[in-house]
RODO-2510 file (C-alpha; in nm, 4 decimals, decimal comma):
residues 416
     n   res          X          Y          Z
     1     x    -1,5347     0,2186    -1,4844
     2     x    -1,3799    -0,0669    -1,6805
     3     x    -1,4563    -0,1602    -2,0645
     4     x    -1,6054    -0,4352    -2,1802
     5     x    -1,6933    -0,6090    -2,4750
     6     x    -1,5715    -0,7602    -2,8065
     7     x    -1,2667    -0,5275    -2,8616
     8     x    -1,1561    -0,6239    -2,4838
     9     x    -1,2275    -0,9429    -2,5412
    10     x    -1,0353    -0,9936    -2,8747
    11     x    -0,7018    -0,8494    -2,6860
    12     x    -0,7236    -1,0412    -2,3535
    13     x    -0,7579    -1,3630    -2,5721
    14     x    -0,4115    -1,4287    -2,5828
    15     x    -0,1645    -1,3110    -2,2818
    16     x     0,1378    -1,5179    -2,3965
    17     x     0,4107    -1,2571    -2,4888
    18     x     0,6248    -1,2069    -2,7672
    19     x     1,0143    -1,1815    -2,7974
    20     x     0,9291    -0,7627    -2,8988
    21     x     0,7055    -0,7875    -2,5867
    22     x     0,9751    -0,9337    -2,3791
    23     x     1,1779    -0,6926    -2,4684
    24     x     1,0041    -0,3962    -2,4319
    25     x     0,9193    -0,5103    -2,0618
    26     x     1,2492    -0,6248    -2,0204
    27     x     1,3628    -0,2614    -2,1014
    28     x     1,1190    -0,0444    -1,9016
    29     x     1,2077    -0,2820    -1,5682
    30     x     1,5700    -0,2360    -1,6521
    31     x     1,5791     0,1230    -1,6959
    32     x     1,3503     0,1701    -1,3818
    33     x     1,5886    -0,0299    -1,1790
    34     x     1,9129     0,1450    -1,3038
    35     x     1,7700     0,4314    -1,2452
    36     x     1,6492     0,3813    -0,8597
    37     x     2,0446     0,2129    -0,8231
    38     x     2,2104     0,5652    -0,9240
    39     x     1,9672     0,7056    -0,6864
    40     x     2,0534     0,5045    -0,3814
    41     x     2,4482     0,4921    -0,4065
    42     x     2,4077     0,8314    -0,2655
    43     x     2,2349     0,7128     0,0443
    44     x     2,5034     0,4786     0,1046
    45     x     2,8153     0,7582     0,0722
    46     x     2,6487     1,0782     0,2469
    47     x     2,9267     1,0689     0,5245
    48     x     3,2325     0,9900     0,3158
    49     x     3,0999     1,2843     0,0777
    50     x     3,0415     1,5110     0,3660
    51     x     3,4448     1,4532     0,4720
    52     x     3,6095     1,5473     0,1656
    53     x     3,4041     1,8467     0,0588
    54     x     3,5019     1,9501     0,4306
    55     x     3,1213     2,0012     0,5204
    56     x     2,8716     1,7854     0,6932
    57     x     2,5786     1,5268     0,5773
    58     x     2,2981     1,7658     0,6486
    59     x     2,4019     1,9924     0,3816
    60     x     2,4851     1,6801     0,1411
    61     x     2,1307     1,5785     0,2072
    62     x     2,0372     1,9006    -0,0054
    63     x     2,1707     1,6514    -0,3147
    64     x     1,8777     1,4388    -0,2121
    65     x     1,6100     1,6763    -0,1831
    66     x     1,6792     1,9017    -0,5074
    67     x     1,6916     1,5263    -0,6730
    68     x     1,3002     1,4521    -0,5199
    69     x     1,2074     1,8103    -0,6222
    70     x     1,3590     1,7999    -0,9837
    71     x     1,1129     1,5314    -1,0487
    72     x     0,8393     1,6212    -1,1226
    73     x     0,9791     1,9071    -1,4040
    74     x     1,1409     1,5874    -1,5908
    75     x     0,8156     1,4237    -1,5804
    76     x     0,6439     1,6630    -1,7604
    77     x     0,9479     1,7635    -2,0336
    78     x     1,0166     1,3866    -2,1076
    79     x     0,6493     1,2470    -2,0848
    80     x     0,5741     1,5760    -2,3459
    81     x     0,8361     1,4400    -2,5102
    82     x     0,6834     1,0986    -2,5842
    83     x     0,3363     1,2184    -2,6078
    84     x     0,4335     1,4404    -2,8542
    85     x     0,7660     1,1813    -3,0411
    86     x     0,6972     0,8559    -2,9334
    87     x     0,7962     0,6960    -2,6195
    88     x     1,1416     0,4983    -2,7205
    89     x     1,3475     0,8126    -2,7611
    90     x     1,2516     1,0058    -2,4629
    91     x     1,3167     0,6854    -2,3056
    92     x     1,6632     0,6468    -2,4639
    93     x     1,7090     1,0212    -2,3762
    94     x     1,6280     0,9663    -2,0335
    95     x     1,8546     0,6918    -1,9273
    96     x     2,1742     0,8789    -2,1503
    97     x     2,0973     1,1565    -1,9559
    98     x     2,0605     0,9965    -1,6280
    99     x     2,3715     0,8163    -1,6730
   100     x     2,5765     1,0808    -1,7901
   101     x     2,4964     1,3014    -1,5159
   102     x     2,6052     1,0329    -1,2582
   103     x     2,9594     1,0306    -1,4530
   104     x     2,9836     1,3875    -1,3763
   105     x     2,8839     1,3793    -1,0392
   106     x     3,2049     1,1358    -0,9882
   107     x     3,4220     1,4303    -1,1000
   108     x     3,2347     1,7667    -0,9157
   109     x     3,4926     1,9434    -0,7525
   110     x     3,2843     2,0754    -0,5062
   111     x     2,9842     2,0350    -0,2735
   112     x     2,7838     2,3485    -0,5093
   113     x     2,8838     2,1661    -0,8036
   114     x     2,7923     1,8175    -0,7200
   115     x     2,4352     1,9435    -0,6055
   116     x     2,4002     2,1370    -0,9225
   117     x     2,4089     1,8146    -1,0905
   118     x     2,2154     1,5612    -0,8724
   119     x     1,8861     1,8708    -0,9136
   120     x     1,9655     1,7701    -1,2643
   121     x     1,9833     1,4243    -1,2121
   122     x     1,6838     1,4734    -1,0685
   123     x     1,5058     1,5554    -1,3953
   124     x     1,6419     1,3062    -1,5750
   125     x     1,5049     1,0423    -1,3135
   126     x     1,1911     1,1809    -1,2829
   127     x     1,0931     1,1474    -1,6561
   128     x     1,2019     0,7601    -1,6846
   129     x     0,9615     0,6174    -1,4995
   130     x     0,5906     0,8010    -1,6723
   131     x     0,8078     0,6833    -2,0170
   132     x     0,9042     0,3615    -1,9164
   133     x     0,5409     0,2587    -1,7684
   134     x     0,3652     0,3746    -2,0884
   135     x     0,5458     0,1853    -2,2921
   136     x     0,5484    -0,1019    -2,1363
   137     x     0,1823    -0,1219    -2,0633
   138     x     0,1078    -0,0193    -2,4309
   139     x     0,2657    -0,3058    -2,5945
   140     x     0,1931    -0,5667    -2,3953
   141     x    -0,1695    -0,7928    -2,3944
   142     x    -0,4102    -0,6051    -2,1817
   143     x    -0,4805    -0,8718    -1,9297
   144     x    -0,0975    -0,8330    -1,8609
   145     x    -0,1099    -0,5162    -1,7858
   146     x    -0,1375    -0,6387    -1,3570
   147     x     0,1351    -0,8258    -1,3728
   148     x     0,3421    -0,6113    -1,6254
   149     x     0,2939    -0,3377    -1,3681
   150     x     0,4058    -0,5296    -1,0886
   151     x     0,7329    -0,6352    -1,2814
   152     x     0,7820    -0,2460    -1,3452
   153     x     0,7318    -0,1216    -0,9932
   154     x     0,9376    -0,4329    -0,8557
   155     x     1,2402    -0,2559    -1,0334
   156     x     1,2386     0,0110    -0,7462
   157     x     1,3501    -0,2273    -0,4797
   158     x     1,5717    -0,4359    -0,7175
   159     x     1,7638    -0,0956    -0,7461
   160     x     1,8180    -0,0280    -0,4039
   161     x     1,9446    -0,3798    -0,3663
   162     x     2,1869    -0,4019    -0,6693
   163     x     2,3261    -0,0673    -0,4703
   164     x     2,4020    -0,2342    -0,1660
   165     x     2,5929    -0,5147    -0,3160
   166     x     2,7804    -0,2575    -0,5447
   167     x     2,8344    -0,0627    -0,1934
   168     x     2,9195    -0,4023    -0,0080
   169     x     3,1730    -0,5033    -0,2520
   170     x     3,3196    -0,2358    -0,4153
   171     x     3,3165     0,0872    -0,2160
   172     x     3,6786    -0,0173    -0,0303
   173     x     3,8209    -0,0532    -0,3008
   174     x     3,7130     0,2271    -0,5385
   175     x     3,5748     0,4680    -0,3068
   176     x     3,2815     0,7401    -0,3722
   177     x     3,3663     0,8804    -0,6979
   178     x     3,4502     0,5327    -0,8680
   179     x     3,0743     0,4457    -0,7272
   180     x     2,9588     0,6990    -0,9447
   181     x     3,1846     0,6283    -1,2338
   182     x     3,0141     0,2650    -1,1784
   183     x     2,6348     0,4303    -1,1873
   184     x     2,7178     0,5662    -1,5826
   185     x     2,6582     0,1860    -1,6974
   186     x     2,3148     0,2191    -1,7351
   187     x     2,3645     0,4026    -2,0743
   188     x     2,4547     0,1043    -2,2286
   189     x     2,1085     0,0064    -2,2081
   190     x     2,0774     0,3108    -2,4768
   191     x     2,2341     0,0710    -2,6840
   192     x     1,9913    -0,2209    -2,6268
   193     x     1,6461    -0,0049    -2,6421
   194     x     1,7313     0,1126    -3,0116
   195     x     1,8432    -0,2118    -3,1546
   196     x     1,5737    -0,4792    -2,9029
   197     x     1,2527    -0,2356    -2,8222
   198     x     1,0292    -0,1240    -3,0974
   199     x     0,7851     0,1749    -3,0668
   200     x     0,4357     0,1874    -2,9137
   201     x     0,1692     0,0179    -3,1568
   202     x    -0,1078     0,2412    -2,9425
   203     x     0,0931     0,5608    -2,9191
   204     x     0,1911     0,5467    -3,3135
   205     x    -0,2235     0,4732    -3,3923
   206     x    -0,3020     0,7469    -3,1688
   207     x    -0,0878     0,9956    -3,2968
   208     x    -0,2518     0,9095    -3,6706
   209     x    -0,5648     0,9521    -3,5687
   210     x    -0,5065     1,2411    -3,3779
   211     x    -0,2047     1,4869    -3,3082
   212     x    -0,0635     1,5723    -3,0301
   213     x    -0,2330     1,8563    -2,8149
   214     x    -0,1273     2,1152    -2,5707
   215     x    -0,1225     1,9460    -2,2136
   216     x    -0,3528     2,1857    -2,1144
   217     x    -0,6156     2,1225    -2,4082
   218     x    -0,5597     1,7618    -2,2868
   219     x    -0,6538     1,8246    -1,9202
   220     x    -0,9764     1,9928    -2,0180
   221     x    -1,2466     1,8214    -1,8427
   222     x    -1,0158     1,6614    -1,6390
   223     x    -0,8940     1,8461    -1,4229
   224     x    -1,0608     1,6932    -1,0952
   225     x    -0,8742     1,3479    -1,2337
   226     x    -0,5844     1,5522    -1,2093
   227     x    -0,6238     1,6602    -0,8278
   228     x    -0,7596     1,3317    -0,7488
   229     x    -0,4359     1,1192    -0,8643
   230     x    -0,2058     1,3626    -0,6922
   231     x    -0,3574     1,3329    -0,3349
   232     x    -0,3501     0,9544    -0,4039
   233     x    -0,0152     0,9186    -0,5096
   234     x     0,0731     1,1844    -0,2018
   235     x    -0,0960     0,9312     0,0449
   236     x     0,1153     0,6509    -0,1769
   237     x     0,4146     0,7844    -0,0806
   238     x     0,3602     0,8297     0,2334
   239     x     0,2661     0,4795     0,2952
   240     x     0,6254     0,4119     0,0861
   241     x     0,8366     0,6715     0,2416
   242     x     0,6529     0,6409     0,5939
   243     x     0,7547     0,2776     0,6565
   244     x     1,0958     0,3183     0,4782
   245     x     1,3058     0,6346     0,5480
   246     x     1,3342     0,6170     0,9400
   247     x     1,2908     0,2367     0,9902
   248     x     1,6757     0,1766     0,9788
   249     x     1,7406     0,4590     1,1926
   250     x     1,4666     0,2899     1,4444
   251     x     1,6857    -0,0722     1,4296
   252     x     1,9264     0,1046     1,5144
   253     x     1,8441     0,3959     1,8212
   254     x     1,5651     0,1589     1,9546
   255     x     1,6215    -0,2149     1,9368
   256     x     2,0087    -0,1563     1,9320
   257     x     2,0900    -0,3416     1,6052
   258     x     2,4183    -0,3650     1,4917
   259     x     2,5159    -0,2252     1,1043
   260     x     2,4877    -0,6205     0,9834
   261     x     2,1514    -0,7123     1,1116
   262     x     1,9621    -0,3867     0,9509
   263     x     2,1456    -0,4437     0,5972
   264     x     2,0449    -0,8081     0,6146
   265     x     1,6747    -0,6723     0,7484
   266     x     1,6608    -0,4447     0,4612
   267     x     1,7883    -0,7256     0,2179
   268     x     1,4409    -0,9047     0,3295
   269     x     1,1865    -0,6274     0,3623
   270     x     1,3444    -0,5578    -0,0470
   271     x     1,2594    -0,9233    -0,1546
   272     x     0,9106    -0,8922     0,0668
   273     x     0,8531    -0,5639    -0,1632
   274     x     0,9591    -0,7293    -0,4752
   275     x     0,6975    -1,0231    -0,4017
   276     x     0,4389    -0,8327    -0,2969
   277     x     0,5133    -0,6233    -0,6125
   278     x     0,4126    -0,9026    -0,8359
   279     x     0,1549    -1,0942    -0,6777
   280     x    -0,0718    -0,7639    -0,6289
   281     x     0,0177    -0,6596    -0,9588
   282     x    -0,1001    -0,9871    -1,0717
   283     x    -0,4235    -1,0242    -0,8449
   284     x    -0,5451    -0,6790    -0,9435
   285     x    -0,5644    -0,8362    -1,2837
   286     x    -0,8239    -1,0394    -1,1418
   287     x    -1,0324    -0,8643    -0,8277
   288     x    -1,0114    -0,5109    -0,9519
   289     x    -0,7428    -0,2075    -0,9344
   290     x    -0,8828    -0,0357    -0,6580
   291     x    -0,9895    -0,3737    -0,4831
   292     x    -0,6189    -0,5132    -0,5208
   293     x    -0,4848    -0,2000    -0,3764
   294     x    -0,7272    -0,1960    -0,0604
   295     x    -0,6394    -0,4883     0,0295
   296     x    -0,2557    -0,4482     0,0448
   297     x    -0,3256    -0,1717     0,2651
   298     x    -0,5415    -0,3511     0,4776
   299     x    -0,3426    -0,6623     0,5388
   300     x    -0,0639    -0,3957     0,5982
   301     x    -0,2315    -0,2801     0,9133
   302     x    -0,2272    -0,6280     1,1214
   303     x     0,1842    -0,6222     1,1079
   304     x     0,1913    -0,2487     1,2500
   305     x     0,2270    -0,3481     1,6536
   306     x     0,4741    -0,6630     1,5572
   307     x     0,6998    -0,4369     1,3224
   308     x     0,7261    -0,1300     1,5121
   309     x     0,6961    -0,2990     1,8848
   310     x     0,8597    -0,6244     1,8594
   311     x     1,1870    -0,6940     2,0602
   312     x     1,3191    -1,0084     1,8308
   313     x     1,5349    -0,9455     1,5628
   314     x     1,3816    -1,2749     1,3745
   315     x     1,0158    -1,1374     1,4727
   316     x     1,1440    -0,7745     1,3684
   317     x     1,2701    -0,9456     1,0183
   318     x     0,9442    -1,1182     0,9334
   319     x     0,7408    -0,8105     1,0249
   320     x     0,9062    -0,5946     0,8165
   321     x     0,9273    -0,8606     0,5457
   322     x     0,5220    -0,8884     0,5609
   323     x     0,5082    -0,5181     0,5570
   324     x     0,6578    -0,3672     0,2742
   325     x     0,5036    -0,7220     0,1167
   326     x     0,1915    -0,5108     0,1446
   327     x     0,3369    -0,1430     0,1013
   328     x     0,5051    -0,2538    -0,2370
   329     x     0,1894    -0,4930    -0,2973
   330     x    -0,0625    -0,1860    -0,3330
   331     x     0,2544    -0,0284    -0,4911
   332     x     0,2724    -0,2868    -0,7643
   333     x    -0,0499    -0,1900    -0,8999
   334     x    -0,0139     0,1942    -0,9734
   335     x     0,1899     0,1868    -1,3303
   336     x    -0,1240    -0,0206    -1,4649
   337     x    -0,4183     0,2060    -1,2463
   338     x    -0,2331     0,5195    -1,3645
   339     x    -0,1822     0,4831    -1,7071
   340     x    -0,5946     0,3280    -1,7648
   341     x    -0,6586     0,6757    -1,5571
   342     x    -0,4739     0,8663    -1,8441
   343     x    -0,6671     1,1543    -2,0354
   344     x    -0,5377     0,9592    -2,3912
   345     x    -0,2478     1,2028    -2,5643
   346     x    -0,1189     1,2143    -2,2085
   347     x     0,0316     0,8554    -2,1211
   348     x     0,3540     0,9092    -2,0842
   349     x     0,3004     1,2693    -1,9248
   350     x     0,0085     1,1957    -1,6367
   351     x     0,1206     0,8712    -1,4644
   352     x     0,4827     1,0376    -1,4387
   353     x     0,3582     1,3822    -1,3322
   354     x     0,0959     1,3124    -1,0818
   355     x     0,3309     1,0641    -0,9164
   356     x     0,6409     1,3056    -0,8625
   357     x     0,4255     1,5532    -0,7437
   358     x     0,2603     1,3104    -0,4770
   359     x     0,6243     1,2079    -0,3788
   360     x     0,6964     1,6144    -0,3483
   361     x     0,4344     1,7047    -0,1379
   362     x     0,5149     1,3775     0,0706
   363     x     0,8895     1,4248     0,1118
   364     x     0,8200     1,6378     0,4416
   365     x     0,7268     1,2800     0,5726
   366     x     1,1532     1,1915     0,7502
   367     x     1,1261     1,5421     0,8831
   368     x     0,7482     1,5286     1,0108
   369     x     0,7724     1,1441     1,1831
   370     x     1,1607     1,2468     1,3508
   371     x     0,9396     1,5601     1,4999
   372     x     0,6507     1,3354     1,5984
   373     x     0,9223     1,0601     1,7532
   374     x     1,0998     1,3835     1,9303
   375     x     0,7305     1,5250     2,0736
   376     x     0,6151     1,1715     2,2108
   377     x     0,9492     1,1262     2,3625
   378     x     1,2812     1,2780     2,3504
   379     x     1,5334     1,4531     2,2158
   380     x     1,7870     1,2799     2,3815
   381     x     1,5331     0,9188     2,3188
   382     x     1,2902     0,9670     2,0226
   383     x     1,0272     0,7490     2,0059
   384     x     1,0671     0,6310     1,6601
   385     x     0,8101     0,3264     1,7096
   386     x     0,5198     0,5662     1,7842
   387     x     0,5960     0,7648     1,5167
   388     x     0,6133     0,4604     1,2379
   389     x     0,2606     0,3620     1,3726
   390     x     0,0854     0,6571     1,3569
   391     x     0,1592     0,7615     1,0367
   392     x     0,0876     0,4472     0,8927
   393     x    -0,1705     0,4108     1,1172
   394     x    -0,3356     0,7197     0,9671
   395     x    -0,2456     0,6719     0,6007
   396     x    -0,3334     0,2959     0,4979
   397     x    -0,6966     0,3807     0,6088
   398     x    -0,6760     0,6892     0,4081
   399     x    -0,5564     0,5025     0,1115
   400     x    -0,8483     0,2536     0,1564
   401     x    -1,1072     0,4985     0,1268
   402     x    -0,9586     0,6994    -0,1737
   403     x    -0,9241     0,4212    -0,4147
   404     x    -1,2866     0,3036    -0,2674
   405     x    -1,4316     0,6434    -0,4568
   406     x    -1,2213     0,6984    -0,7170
   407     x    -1,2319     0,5776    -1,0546
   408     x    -1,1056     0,2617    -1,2330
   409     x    -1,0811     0,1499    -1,6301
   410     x    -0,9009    -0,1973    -1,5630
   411     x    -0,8412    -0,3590    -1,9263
   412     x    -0,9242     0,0001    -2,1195
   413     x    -0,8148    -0,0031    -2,4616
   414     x    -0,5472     0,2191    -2,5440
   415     x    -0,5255     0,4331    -2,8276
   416     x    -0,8687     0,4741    -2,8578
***
């Protein structure tokens, strides 16, 4: 369902951003990115974490799970939050609270204690993103909104590679805890939101015309909405998660790659998702939401046998560069398809709630693909390949044929 007509019309007539605009965007991709950076330098110092709490990475990998399954709780509380106060403080609050949580974890003094406060790190991350996306997509012109979305989601990737260069160049020299210490510099961006990014223009008409209601008053009616967005952002995830989280592990056990060549590979497949990011983002502005999204999936589907079955690190590294081109391509499109979705009164608390709990139910996905790699071979020689097919095999169909009967308001006017 997309609207139409004069008011449409009169907002799509001019997409050229202002210096406010700039900003706010600016802002939303910033704090998006920051936030997916603190995330990552964890990845990157399991072992060396492990060792001095005297313990071993499996039970530092708890940090990472309680972080995924604290999500969802901060999207509600900090998406009520701007519903209910406006979006540039719970945004603020986010990111101070996401940063100062990473300067504690530098200083836990034990493995309890540093989990304690990566679960609530974990709330803290999950509310920036539902904030962040409402914002942005609320001040900017409507016909935008693709490629604003595509700028937002591209901060994801951006993240993960700021925190490889950080790692790369600074872990030798200042270890885990000083990476951490590193990760509180995101709350200076506190400091630029309240001076540079001015409220939402649709959330402030919207609250004068009518006050915020319960969530639940909100949801009335649309409830099915509801279900609907989680199973799609579920099988979203697991397109993300299902070509990410054992694909280094695969360079490694199967084609024998050395610690160089899969950093550099996963420097690529980041710019590929970054690209892809935008141009979808972009194109969906023009074919459709749901059309913009099939497609990415479907183009993602030819690169399957030449990134999981290829034997040449150069044909491994353009593979992988095409696919998450198309992962993060259909991904680039979901801050703009989820906030049109939005019951109004709930922008900033749908998007961000419906996506953590698609990336909850999904996070089985490492544990389910090493169990399929195990089954179809070994324990001793997994067969990772089979298992990054199948799932992805199975899923970019699946995410095909739910966007081709769901809904779509491309262009809706907010704050009506």
């Amino acid at each position: 369902m997309t609207e139409s007509g004069p008011a449409v019309s009169r907002l799509a007539a001019d997409e050229r951003w202002t210096p406010a605009q700039r900003g706010v965007v600016a802002a939303c991709f910033l704090g998006w990115m920051l936030d997916a950076f603190d995330f990552f330098l964890v990845v990157f110092v399991l072992e060396r974490i492990a060792r001095d709490f005297g313990t071993d990475v499996k039970h530092v990998t708890y940090a990472i799970f309680l972080t995924l399954a604290m999500r969802p709780l901060g999207a509600f509380l900090f998406g009520r939050l701007a519903d209910r106060s406006g979006r540039r403080p719970a945004l603020m609050a986010s990111v101070l609270l996401y940063s100062a949580l990473e300067l504690a974890s530098a200083f836990a003094p034990s493995l309890a204690v540093f989990i304690a406060l990566r679960a609530l790190y974990g709330i803290a991350m999950g509310g920036e993103w539902g904030v962040g996306a409402s914002l942005a997509l609320e001040s900017v012109p409507v016909r935008s909104r693709g490629l604003t979305s595509g700028i937002l989601q591209g901060g994801y990737p951006t993240g993960y590679l700021l925190a490889a260069i950080v790692f790369g160049l600074l872990y030798e020299h200042i270890g885990w805890r000083g990476m951490f210490v590193v990760g509180a510099l995101p709350a200076l961006l506190v400091l630029y939101i309240w001076a540079k990014v001015p409220e939402s223009g649709a959330w402030a008409a919207a609250r004068t015309s009518a006050p915020a209601r319960n969530p639940w008053a909100a949801l009335s009616g649309h409830w099915r909405l509801a279900v609907y967005a989680i199973v799609l952002m579920t099988a979203f995830n697991l397109f993300s998660h299902g070509t990410q989280d054992l694909y280094p592990t695969f360079l490694r056990a199967e084609r024998g790659l050395s610690t160089g060549a899969i950093s550099r590979i996963a420097i690529l497949y980041n710019i590929g998702a970054i690209c892809g990011g935008l141009l979808f983002g972009r194109l969906s502005s023009r074919l459709g939401r749901r059309a913009a999204i099939a497609l990415a999936a479907l183009l993602a589907l030819p690169a399957l046998p030449f990134w999981a079955y290829s034997t040449s690190v150069t044909t491994i590294a353009v593979a992988a560069f095409a696919m998450q081109f198309m992962v993060q391509g259909a991904w680039g499109v979901v801050p703009a398809h989820l906030n049109e979705l939005s019951p109004e009164g709930m922008r900033a608390t749908f998007p961000g709630v419906v996506y953590q709990l698609g990336n909850l139910l999904a996070s089985y996905n490492a544990t389910l693909q090493a169990s399929i790699a195990i089954g179809h071979g070994s324990a001793a020689r997994p067969d990772y390949a089979f298992a990054l097919c199948l799932v992805c095999g199975i899923v970019a169909p699946a995410l095909i044929v739910l966007v081709a009967f769901g809904p779509e308001r491309r262009d809706v006017r907010f704050g009506s």
